[in-house]
C-alpha positions in Angstrom: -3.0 -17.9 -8.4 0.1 -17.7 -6.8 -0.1 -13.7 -5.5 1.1 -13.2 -1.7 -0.9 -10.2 -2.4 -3.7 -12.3 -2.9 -3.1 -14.4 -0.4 -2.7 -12.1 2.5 -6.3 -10.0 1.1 -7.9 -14.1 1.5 -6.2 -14.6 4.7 -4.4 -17.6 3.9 -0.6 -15.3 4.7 -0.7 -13.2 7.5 -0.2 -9.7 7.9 -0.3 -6.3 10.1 -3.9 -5.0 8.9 -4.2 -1.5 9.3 -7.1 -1.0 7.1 -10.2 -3.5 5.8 -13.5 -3.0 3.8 -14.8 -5.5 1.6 -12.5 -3.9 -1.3 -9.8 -2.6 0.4 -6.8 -3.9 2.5 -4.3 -1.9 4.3 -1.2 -3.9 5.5 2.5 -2.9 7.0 5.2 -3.0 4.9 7.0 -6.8 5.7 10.1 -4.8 4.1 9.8 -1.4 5.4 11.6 1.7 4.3 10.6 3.2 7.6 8.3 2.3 10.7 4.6 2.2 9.8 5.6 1.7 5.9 2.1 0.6 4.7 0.7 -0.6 1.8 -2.7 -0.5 0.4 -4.4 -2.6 -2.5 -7.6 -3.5 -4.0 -8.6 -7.2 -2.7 -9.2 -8.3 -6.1 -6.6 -8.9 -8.6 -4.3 -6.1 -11.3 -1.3 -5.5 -12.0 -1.3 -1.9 -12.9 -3.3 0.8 -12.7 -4.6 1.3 -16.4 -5.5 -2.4 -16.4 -7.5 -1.8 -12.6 -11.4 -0.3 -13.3 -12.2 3.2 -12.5 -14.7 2.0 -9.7 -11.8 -0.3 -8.2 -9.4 2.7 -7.6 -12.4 4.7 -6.9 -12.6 2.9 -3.8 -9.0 2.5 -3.4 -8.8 6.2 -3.6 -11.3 6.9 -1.2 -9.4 5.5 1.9 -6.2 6.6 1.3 -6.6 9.8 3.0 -7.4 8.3 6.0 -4.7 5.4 5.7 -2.5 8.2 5.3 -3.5 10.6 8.5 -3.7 7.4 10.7 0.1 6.4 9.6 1.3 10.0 9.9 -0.3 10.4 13.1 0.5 6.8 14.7 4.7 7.0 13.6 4.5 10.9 14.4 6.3 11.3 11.1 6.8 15.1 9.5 5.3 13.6 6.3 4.3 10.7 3.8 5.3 10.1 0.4 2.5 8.1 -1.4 3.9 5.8 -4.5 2.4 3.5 -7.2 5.1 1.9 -9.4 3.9 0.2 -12.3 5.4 -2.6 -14.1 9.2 -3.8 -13.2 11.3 -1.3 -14.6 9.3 1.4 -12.3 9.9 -0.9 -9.1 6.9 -2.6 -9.1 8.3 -6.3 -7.4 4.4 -7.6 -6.5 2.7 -7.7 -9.5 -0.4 -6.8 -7.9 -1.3 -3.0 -7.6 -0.1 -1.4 -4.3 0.0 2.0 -2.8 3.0 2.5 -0.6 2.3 5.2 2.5 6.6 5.7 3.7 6.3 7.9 6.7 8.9 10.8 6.6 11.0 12.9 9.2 13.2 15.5 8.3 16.6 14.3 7.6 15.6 10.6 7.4 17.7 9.7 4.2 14.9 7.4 2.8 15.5 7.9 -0.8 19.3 8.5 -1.1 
């Protein structure tokens, strides 16, 4: 399989882990649309969410609150925007399901 998602959850690309279980990897953002952009998948493989188990984003799920504090807290941003896209006309460039965390601050422009 030629996923860099993949390959960065096996350990043969590295990354910035922020977050590991044995189902769950939390990495920065190698493309950031601000400092501590994270990103947080299942280890095993889908692309989108109605093709990923119920059990899989169960657990996916269940960290993301703390992903989420930890980035707010450690960039001292004012908030978080927390984004799934799904399939390419969505935005979706890895076709491996991801969870964005994009720290905000007031004023920061991010999405215009």
């Amino acid at each position: 399989m030629d996923c860099i998602f993949c390959k960065i959850a096996a350990g043969q690309v590295p990354s910035v882990k922020v977050y590991e279980d044995e189902k769950v990897l939390a990495f920065l953002d190698i493309g950031p649309l601000s400092d501590g952009h994270t990103l947080v998948i299942p280890k095993k493989h889908y692309v989108k969410i109605h093709e990923c188990p119920g059990e899989v984003l169960a657990s996916v799920a269940a960290v993301l609150p703390k992903i989420a504090a930890a980035v707010l807290k450690g960039t001292n941003a004012d908030g978080y925007n927390v984004m799934c896209n799904n399939g390419r006309a969505s935005g979706q460039l890895v076709e491996h399901i991801h969870f964005h965390i994009i720290p905000r601050k007031a004023g920061d422009g991010v999405f215009t």
